[in-house]
C-alpha positions as CSV (number, residue, x, y, z in Angstrom):
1,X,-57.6,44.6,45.8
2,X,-54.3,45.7,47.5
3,X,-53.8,48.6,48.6
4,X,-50.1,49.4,46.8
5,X,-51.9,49.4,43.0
6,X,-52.8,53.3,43.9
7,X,-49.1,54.0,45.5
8,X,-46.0,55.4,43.9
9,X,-44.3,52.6,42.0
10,X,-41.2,52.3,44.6
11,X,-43.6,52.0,47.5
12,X,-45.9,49.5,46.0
13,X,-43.4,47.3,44.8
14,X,-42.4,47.3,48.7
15,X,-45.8,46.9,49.8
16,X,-46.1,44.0,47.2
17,X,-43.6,41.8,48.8
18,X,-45.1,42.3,51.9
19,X,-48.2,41.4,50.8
20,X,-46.3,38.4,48.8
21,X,-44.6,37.3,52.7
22,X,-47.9,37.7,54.1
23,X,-49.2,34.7,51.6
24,X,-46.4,32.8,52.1
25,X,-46.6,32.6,56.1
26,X,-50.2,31.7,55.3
27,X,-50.3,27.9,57.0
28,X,-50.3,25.7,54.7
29,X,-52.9,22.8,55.0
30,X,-50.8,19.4,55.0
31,X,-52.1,17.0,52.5
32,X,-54.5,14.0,53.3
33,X,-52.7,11.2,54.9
34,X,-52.2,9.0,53.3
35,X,-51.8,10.1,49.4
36,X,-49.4,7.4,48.2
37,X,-48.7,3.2,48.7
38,X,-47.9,2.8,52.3
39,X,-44.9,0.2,52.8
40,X,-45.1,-2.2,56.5
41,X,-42.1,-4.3,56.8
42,X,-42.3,-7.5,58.6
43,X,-39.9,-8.3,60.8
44,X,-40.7,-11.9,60.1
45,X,-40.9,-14.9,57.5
46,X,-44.0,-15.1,55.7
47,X,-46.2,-17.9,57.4
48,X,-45.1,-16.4,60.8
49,X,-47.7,-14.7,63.0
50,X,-46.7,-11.3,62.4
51,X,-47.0,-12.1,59.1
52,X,-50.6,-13.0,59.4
53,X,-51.5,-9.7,61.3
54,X,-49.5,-7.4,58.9
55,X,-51.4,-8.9,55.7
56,X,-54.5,-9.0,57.7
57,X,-54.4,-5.4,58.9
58,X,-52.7,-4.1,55.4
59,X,-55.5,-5.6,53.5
60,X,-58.1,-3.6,55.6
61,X,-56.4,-0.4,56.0
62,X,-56.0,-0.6,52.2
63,X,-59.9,-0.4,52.0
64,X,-60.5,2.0,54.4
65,X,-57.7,4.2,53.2
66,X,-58.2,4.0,49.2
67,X,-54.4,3.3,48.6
68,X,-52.1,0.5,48.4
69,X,-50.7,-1.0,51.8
70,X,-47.6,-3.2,51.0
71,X,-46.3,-5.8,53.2
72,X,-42.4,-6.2,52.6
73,X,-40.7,-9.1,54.4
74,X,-37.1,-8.5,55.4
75,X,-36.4,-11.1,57.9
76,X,-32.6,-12.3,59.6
77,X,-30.7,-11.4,62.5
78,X,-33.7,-11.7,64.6
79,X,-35.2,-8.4,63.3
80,X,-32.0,-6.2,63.4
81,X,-32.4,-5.4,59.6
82,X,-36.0,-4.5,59.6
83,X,-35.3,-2.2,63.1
84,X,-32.6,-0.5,61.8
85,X,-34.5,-0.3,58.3
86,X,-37.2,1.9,60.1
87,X,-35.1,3.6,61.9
88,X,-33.5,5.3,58.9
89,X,-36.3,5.6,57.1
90,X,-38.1,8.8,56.2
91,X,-40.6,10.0,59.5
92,X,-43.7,10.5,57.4
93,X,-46.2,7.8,57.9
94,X,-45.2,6.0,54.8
95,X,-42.7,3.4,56.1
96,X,-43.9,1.7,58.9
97,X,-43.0,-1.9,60.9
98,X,-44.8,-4.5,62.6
99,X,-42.3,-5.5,65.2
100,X,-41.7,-7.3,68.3
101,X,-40.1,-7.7,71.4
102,X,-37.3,-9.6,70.0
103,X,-35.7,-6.4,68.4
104,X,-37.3,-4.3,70.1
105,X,-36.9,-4.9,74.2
106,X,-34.9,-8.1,74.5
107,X,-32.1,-7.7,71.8
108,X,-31.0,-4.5,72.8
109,X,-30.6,-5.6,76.9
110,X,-28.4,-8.6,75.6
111,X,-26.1,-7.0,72.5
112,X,-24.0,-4.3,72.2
113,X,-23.3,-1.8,69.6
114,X,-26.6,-2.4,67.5
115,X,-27.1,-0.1,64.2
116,X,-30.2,1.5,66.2
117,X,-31.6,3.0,69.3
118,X,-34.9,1.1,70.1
119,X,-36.0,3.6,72.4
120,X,-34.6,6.6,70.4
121,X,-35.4,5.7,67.3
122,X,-38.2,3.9,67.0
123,X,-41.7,5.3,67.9
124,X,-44.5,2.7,68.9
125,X,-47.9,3.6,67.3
126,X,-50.7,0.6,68.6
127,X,-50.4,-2.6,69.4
128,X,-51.6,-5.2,67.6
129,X,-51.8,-9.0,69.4
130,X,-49.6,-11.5,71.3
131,X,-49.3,-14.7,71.5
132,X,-48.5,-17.9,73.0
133,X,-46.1,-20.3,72.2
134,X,-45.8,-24.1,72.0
135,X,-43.2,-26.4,72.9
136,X,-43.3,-28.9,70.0
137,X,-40.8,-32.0,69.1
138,X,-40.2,-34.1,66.2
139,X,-42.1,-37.8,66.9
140,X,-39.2,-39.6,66.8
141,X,-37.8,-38.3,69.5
142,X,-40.3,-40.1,72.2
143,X,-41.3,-36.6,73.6
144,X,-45.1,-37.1,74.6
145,X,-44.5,-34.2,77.3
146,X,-42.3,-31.4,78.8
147,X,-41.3,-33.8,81.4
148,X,-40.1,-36.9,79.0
149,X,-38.1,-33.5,77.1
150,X,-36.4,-32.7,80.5
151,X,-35.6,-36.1,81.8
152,X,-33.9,-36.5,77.9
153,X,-31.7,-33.1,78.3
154,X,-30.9,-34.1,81.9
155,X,-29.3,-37.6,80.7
156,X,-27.8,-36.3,77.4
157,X,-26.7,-32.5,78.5
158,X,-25.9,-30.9,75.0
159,X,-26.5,-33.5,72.9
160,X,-30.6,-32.5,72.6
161,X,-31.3,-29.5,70.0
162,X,-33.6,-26.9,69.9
163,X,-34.5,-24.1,67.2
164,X,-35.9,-20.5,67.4
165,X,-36.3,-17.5,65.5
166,X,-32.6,-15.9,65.8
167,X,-30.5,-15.2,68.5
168,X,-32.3,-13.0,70.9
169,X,-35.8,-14.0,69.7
170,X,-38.8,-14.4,72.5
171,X,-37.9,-18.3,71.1
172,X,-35.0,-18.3,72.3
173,X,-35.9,-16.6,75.6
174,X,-38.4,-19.1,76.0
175,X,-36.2,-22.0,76.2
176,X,-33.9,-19.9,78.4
177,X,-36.4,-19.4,80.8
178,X,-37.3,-23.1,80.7
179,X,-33.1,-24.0,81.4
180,X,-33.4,-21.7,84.4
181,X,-36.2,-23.4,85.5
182,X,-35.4,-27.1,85.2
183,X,-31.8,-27.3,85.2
184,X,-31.4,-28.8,81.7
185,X,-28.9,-27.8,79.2
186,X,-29.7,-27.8,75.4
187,X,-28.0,-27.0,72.2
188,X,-29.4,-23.6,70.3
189,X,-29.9,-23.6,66.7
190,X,-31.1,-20.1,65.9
191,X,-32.9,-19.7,62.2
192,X,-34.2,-16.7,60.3
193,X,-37.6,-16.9,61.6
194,X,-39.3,-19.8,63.2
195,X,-41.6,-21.6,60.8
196,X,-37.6,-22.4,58.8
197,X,-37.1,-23.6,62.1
198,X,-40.3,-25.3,62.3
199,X,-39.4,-27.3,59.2
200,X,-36.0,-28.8,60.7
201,X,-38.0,-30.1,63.6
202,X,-40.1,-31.7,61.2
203,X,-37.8,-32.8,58.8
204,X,-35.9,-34.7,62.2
205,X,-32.8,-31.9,61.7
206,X,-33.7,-30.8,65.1
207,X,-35.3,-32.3,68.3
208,X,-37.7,-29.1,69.6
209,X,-38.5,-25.5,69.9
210,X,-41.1,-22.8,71.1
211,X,-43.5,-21.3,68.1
212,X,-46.2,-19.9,67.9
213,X,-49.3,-21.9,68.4
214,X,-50.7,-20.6,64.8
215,X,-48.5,-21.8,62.4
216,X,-47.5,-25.3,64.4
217,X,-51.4,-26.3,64.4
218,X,-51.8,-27.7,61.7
219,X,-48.4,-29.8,61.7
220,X,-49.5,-31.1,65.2
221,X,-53.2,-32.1,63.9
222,X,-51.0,-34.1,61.2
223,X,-48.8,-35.8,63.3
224,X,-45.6,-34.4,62.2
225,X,-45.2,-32.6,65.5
226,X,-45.9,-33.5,69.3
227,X,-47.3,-30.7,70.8
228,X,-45.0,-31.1,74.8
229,X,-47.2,-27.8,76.7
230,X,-48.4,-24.0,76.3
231,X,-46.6,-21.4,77.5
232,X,-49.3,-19.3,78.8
233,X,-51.0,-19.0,82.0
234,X,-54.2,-21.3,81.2
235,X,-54.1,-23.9,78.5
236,X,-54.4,-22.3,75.0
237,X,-58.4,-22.4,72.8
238,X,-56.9,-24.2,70.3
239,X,-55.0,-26.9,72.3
240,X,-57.3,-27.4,75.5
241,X,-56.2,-31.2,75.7
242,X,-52.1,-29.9,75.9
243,X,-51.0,-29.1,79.3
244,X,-49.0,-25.5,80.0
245,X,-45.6,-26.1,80.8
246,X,-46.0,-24.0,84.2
247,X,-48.8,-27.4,85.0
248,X,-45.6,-29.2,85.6
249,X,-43.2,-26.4,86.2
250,X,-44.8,-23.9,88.9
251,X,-44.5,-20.1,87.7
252,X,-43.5,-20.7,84.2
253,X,-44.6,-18.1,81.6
254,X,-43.6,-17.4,78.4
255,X,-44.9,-15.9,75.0
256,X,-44.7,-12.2,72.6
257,X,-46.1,-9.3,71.7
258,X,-46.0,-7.3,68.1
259,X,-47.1,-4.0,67.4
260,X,-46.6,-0.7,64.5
261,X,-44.0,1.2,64.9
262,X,-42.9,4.5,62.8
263,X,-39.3,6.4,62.2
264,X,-39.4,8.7,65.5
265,X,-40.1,12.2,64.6
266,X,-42.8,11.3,62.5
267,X,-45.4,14.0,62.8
268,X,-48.3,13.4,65.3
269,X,-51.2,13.7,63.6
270,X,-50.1,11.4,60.7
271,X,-49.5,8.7,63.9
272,X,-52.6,9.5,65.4
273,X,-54.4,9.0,62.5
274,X,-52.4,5.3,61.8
275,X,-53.2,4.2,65.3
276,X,-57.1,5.3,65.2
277,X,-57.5,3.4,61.6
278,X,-55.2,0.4,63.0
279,X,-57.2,0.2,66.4
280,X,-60.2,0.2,64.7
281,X,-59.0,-2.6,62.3
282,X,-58.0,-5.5,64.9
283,X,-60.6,-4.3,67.4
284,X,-63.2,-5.0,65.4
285,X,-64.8,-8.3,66.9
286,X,-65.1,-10.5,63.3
287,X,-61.3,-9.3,63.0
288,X,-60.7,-10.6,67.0
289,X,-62.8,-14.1,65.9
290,X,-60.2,-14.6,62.8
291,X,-57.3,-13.8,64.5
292,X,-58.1,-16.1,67.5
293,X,-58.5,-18.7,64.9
294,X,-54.4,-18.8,63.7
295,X,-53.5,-18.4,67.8
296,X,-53.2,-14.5,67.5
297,X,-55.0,-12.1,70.5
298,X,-56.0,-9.3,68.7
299,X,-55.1,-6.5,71.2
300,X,-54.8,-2.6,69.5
301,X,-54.2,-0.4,72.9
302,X,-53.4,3.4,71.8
303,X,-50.3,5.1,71.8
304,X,-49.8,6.2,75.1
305,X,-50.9,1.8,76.5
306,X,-48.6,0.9,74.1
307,X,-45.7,3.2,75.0
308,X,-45.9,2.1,78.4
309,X,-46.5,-1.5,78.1
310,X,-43.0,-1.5,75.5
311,X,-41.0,0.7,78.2
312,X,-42.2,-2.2,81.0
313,X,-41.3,-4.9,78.5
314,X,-37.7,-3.5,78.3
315,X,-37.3,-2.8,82.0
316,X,-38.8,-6.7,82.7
317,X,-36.4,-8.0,79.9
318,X,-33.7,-6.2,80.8
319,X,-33.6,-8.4,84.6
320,X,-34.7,-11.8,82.8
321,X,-31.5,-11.4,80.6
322,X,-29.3,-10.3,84.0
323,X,-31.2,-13.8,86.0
324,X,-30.8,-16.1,83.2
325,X,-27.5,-14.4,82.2
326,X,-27.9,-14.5,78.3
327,X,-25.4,-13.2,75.9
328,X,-25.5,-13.0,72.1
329,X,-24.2,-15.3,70.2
């Protein structure tokens, strides 16, 4: 009982709204996280490889957390939307984005004025995979290899094609980094998201592009796209008989990252708790085996990894842009 109920009146009503202040700056315990649907956007077009993880990893953290995990596509201007998107949204756990170095590192060292601060205002949480791409044509251009696609761009400069995600996509850098390399010069044709620009190379609308290996597969098994070369280090698991571009063009290396990112300002333990469940999720070695299946390396470094690895990305991007001198289109 407290103590005022045997004061004078004037005195205990005092001592009461002490007592009442004393409750009040009691901490308060926050409440479970999370305790309503959680909404990843997707910086990507459904089919893409981002896609993939953020379905794969929603489904899971779904079951583990005992709520709905929704996946929300909001693709265009090569990720600008779904950046800025998260950047305004509220910083509580529930709005989160699977995102990668296209909007992230690249876009803001080549383009001014964007809506958002990629560094300010977005806050990495885990990463999630990366990937290699593969330079693939239509058949009827002839292209049986990254050579026969160089000596073409050399004799006809302009007049060959290629696709990509958007301007300022890891696409797009790809081929940049191939132009560099060989000398060529090619026409972009930026999409909203690769596979729409996957279908235009198949349809004949456009001669080639980078994508990654996952969602090409099965058009290259069916003959509706030459598979040229890899852009990874070592030939890829699921091509072994296609050569890497860097077997015929010394030091070549391409390919992208994706991870979850939160609103900055989003409160540390709800982030800590996201990363631990998320880690857990594409760590998980039947989760690595499906992945690896659709082209993705399941990856889920911590916070801190993954801080570092996106502030090296930007720094590394930052001098690729200044050497191949890219601008926004």
């Amino acid at each position: 009982m407290c103590p005022h109920l045997l004061l004078k009146p004037v005195l205990a009503l005092w001592l009461g709204a002490l007592c009442a202040l004393a409750a009040q700056a009691q901490p308060q315990q926050p409440a479970a996280y999370p305790s309503k649907p959680v909404h990843i956007t997707v910086a990507n077009t459904p089919g893409s490889s981002p896609d993939v993880l953020a379905r794969y990893l929603a489904q899971r953290l779904s079951e583990q957390w005992k709520q709905p995990v929704v996946v929300d596509n909001r693709a265009g201007a090569a990720g600008i939307l779904a950046a800025d998107g998260l950047a305004k949204a509220q910083p509580d756990g529930y709005s989160l984005l699977v995102g990668a170095d296209g909007p992230i590192t690249i876009l803001p060292n080549i383009q001014a004025g964007l809506p958002y601060d990629a560094r300010r205002d977005l806050l990495p949480v885990v990463s999630l995979g990366q990937i290699d791409f593969v330079l693939v044509a239509n058949p009827k251009t002839g292209f049986r290899t990254v050579a026969d696609f160089v000596r073409a761009a050399k004799a006809r400069p302009g007049q060959i094609n290629y696709a990509s995600a958007g301007n300022g996509s890891p696409q797009q850098l790809s081929m940049e980094l191939l132009k560099q390399k060989t000398g060529i010069y090619v026409t972009h044709i930026p999409y909203r998201g690769g596979p729409l620009g996957m279908q235009d190379v198949i349809a004949g609308q456009v001669d080639v592009m980078f994508i990654a290996v996952g969602p090409a597969l099965q058009h290259i098994r069916a003959g509706k796209l030459v598979a040229l070369g890899t852009s990874g280090e070592k030939r890829h698991a699921l091509l072994p008989e296609v050569p890497t571009v860097g077997e015929s063009y010394a030091g070549y290396r391409s390919g992208t990252w994706f991870g979850l990112f939160a609103p900055a300002r989003t409160p540390q333990p709800v982030i800590d708790a996201i990363a631990a469940e998320a880690a857990r999720v594409v760590q998980a070695p039947a989760t690595r085996a499906d992945l690896a299946a659709q082209g993705i390396e399941a990856t889920g470094f911590p916070q801190r990894q993954f801080q570092t690895q996106v502030n090296a990305e930007y720094e590394r991007y930052a001098q690729i842009v200044k050497a191949v001198g890219i601008k926004a289109e």
